[in-house]
PAGU-5646 format. One line per field, with one value per residue (C-alpha): residue in three letters; residue number from 0; x, y, z; chain. Coordinates in steps of 0.05 Angstrom, whole numbers, plus 5000, padded with zeros to 4 digits. Layout:
% residues N
res	ALA  ...
n	NUM  ...
east	X  ...
north	Y  ...
up	Z  ...
chain	A  ...
***
This chain:
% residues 325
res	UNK  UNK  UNK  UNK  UNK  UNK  UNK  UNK  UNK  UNK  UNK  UNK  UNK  UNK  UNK  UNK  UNK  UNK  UNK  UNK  UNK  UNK  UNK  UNK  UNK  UNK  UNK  UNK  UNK  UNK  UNK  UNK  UNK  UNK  UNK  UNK  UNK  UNK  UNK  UNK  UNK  UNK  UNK  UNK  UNK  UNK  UNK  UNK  UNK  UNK  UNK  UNK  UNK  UNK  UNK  UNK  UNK  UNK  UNK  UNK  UNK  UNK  UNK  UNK  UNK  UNK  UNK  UNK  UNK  UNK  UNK  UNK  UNK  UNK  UNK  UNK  UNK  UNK  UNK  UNK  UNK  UNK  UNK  UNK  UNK  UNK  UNK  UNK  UNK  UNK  UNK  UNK  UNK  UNK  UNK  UNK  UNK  UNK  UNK  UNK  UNK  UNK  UNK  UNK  UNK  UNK  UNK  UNK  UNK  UNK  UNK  UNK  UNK  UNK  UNK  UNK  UNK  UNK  UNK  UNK  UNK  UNK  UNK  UNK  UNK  UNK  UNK  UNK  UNK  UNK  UNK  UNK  UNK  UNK  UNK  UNK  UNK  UNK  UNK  UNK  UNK  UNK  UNK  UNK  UNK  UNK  UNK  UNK  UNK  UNK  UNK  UNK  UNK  UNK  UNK  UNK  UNK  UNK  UNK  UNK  UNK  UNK  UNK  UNK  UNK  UNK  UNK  UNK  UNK  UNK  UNK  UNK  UNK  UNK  UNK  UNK  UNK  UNK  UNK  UNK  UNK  UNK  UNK  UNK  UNK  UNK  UNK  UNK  UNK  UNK  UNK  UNK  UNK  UNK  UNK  UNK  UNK  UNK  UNK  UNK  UNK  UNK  UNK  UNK  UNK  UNK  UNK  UNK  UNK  UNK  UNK  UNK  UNK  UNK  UNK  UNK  UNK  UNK  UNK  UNK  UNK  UNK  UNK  UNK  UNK  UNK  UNK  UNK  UNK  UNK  UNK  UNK  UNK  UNK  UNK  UNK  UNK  UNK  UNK  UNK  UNK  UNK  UNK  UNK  UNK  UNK  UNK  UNK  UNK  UNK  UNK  UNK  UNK  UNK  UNK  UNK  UNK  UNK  UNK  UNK  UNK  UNK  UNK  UNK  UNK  UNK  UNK  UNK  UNK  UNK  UNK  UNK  UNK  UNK  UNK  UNK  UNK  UNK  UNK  UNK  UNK  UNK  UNK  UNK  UNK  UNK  UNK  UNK  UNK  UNK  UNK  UNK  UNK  UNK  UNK  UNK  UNK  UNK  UNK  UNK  UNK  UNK  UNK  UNK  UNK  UNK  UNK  UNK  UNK  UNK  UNK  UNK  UNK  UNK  UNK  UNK  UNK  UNK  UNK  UNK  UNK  UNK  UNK  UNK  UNK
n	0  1  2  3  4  5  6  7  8  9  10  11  12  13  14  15  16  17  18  19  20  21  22  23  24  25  26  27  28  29  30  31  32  33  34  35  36  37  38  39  40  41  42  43  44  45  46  47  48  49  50  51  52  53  54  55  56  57  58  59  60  61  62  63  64  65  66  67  68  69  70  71  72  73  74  75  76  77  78  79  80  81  82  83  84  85  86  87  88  89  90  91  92  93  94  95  96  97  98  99  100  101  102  103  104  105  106  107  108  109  110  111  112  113  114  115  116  117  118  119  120  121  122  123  124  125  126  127  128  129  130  131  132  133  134  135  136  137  138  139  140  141  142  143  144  145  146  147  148  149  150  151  152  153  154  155  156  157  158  159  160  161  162  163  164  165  166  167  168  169  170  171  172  173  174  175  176  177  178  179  180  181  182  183  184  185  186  187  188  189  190  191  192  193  194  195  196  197  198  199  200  201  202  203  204  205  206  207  208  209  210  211  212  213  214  215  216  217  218  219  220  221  222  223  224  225  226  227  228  229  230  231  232  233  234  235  236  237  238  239  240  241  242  243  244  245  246  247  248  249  250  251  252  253  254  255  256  257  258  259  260  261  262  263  264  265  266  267  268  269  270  271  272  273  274  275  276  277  278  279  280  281  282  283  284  285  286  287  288  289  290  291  292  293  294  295  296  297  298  299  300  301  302  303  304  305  306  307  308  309  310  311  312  313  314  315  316  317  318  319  320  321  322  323  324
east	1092  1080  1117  1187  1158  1210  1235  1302  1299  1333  1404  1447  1509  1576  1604  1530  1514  1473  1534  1580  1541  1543  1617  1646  1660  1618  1541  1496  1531  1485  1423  1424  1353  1373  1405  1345  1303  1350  1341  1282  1280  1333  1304  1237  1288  1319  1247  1217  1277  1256  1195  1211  1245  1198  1145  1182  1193  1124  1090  1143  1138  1059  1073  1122  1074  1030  1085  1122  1063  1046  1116  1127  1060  1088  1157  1135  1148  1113  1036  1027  1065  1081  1026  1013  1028  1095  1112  1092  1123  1163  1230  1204  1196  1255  1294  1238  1207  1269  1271  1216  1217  1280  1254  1200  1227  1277  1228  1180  1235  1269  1190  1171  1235  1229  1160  1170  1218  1174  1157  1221  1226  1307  1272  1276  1341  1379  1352  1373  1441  1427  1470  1537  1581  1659  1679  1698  1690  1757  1771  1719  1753  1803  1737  1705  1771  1774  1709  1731  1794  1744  1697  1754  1769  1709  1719  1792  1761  1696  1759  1798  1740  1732  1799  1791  1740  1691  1616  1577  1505  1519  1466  1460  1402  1450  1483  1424  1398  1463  1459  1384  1399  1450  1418  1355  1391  1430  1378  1342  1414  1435  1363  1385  1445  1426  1370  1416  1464  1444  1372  1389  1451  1401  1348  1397  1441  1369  1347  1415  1463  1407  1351  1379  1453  1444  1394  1432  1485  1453  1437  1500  1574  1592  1619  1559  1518  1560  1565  1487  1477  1523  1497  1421  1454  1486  1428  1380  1429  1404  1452  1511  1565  1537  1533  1610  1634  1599  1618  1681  1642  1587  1645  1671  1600  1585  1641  1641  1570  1592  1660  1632  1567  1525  1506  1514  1593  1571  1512  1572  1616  1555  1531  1602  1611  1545  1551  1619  1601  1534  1573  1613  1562  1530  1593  1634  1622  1640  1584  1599  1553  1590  1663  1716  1776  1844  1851  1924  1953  1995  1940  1896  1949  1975  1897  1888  1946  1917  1856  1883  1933  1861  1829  1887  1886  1819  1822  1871  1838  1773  1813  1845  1786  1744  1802  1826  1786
north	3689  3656  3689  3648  3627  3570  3569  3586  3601  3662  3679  3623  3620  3627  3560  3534  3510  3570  3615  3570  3555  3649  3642  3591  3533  3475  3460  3428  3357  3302  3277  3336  3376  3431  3396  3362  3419  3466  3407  3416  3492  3492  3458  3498  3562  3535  3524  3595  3642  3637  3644  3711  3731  3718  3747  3812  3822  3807  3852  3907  3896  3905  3972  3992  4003  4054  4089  4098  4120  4178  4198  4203  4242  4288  4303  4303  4375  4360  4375  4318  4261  4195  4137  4102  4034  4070  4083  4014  3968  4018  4043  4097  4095  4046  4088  4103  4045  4018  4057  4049  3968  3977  4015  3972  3907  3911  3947  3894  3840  3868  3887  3805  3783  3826  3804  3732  3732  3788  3733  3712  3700  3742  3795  3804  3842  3782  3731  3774  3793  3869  3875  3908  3842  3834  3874  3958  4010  4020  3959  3979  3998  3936  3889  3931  3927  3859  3849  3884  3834  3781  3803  3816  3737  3722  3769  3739  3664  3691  3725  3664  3615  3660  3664  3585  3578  3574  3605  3642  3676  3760  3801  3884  3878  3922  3963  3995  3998  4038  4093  4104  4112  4161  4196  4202  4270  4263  4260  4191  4172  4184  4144  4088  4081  4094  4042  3990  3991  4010  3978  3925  3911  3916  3880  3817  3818  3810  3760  3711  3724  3743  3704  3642  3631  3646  3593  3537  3552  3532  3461  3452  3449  3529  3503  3466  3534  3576  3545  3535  3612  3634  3587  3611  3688  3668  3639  3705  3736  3685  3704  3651  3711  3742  3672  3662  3737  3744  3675  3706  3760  3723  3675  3729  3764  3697  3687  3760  3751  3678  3704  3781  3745  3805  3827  3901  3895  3863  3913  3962  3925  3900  3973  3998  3949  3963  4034  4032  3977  4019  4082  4054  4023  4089  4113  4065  4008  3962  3909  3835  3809  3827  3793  3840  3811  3830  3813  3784  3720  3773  3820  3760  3733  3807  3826  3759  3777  3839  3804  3754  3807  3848  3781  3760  3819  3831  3757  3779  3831  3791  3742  3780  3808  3744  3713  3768  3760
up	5216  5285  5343  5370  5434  5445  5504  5539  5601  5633  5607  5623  5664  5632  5601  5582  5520  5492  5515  5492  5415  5410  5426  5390  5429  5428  5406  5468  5476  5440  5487  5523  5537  5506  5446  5431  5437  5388  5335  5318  5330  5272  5226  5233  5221  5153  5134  5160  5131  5059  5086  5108  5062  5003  5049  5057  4988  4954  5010  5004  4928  4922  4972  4929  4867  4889  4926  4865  4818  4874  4885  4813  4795  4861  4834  4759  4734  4668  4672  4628  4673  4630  4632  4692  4666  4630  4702  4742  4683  4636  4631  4644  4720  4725  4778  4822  4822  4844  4904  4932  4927  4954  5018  5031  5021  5058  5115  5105  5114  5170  5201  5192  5227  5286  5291  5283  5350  5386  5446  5454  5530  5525  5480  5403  5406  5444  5403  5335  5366  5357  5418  5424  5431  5439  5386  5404  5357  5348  5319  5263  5206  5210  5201  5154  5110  5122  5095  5033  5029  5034  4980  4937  4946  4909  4853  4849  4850  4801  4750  4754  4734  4678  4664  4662  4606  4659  4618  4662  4645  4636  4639  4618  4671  4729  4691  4659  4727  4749  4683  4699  4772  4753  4710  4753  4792  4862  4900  4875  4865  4941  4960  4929  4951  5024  5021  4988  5044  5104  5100  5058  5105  5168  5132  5111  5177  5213  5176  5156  5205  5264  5254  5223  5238  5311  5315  5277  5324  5387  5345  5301  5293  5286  5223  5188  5230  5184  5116  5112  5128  5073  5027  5042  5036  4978  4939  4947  4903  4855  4794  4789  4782  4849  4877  4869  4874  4941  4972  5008  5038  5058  5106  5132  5156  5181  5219  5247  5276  5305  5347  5357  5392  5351  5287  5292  5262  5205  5191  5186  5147  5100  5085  5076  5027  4988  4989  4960  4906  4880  4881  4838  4790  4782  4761  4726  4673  4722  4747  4778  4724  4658  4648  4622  4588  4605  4668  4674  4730  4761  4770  4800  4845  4876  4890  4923  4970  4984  4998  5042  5079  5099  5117  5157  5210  5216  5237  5282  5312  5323  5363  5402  5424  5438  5477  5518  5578
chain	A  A  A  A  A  A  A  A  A  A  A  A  A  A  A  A  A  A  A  A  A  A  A  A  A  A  A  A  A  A  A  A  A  A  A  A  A  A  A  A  A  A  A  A  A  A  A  A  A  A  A  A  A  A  A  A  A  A  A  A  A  A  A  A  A  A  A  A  A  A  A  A  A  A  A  A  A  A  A  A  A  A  A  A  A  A  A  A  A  A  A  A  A  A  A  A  A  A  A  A  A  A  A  A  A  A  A  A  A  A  A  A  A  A  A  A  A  A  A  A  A  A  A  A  A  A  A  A  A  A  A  A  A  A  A  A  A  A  A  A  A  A  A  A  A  A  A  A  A  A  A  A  A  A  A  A  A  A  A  A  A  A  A  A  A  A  A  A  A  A  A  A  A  A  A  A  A  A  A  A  A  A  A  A  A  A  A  A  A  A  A  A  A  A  A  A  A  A  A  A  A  A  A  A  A  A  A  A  A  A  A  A  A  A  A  A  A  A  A  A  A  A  A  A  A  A  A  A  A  A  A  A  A  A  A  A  A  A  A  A  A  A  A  A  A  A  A  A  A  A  A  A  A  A  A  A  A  A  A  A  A  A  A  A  A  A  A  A  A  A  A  A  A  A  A  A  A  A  A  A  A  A  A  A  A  A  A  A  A  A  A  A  A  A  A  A  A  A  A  A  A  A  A  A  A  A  A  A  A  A  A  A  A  A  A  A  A  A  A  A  A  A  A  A  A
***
């Protein structure tokens, strides 16, 4: 894709519009230069994040195939390794192949965004908000739990519509990808989990919450800037149980990137999250996709004040930190 060559000039003074759009005030007042420049800039962004993203994953996917036939012929301790189509397209090479697409689709996304801002006149890593922002390191593990509370809103809203009568499509599709995972030995196991957080949570943050959000936010409303970004996140996920499950978390990353002015917090609190919700596929029957009866009002109602209590401070916390001068 094209290099982002628009232009912004050199960093702005404080209380301008671009400052003002990264720190939750106010877009670029209508008629403005800048306002009508943004316009259009976000509307070529909504067009060239799919884009990237479907870029990134059918090269990373076609990179992945011969990857995973060598790696597998490498660490086969048969002399008589299984087929080569059983390994591309079979059960058989299931866990490796998942790996490796994995690895380099989320490389190949995260590679295509960076690229796509590379001639940005502030640099790639201003325009992507891989900066270090408002929010300290101590106040980590209150936004990371917070991000928890908020994902656990959207399993308490995807349990209740169940609960409802509400007939959503299950699929085995995850957790027999979890039991071959696990039983593909520690080491595949730990890969996996590894790539599906922390590269997947760099990969993703780059392209949703750095790539797109920050740009709708120098055009739009933080609010409209915010809803379309979780609503693009949202629909990569593709499945309507992940769709709604994910919808709390996906606010709350949003909103972290918008008030922090950077997407490095919500790398953290995106790979935390992963790596604690594959763990627990490989090792439980659990999976967002599958309903299990039995859940009862009081369970729903005391996990979405739990939810809400985690939500709440690291609210708090992020607030206090953007308004305290």
């Amino acid at each position: 894709m094209a290099a982002d060559t628009s232009i912004e000039g050199p960093s702005p003074p404080a209380g301008s519009g671009v400052q003002a759009a990264a720190a939750g005030v106010s877009p670029p007042p209508a008629g403005s230069g800048e306002a009508t420049s943004a316009e259009p800039e976000a509307w070529a962004t909504l067009i060239g994040t799919p884009v990237l993203f479907l870029a990134g994953a059918i090269v990373g996917y076609l990179l992945a195939l011969p990857a995973t036939a060598l790696l597998t012929r490498i660490g086969s301790a048969s002399p008589h390794p299984p087929p080569l189509k059983e390994v591309l397209f079979g059960p058989a090479g299931l866990p490796m192949r998942t790996v490796t697409s994995l690895w380099f689709t989320a490389a190949c996304t995260a590679l295509a965004v960076v690229a796509s801002v590379r001639g940005h006149p502030l640099g790639w890593r201003e325009r992507l908000g891989l900066r270090r922002g408002r929010i300290p390191a101590q106040d980590l593990p209150a936004i990371v739990a917070a991000n928890f509370g908020a994902f656990g809103l959207g399993l308490v809203l995807l349990e209740a519509l169940r609960a409802a009568g509400v007939r959503l499509p299950a699929t085995d599709a995850f957790r027999e990808l979890f039991l071959s995972m696990r039983s593909a030995g520690p080491v595949l196991g730990a890969t996996f989990v590894f790539g599906g957080s922390v590269l997947v949570g760099v990969e993703e943050e780059l392209l949703f919450r750095g790539f797109l959000q920050r740009r709708l936010l120098r055009a739009w409303h933080p609010a409209a800037a915010l809803l379309v970004t979780a609503l693009f996140f949202d629909l990569a996920h593709v499945l309507p149980a992940r769709l709604i499950g994910l919808l709390g978390s996906c606010l709350w990353l949003g909103y972290l990137a918008w008030r922090a002015d950077s997407i490095v917090p919500g790398i953290v609190c995106h790979a935390c999250l992963n790596a604690v919700a594959q763990s627990i596929g490989m090792f439980s029957t659990w999976t967002m996709e599958l309903h299990r009866p039995g859940v009862s009002l009081w369970g729903l109602i005391g996990s979405a004040l739990v939810s809400l209590a985690l939500v709440g401070l690291g609210v708090f916390r992020v607030e206090r930190r953007v308004r305290t001068p």
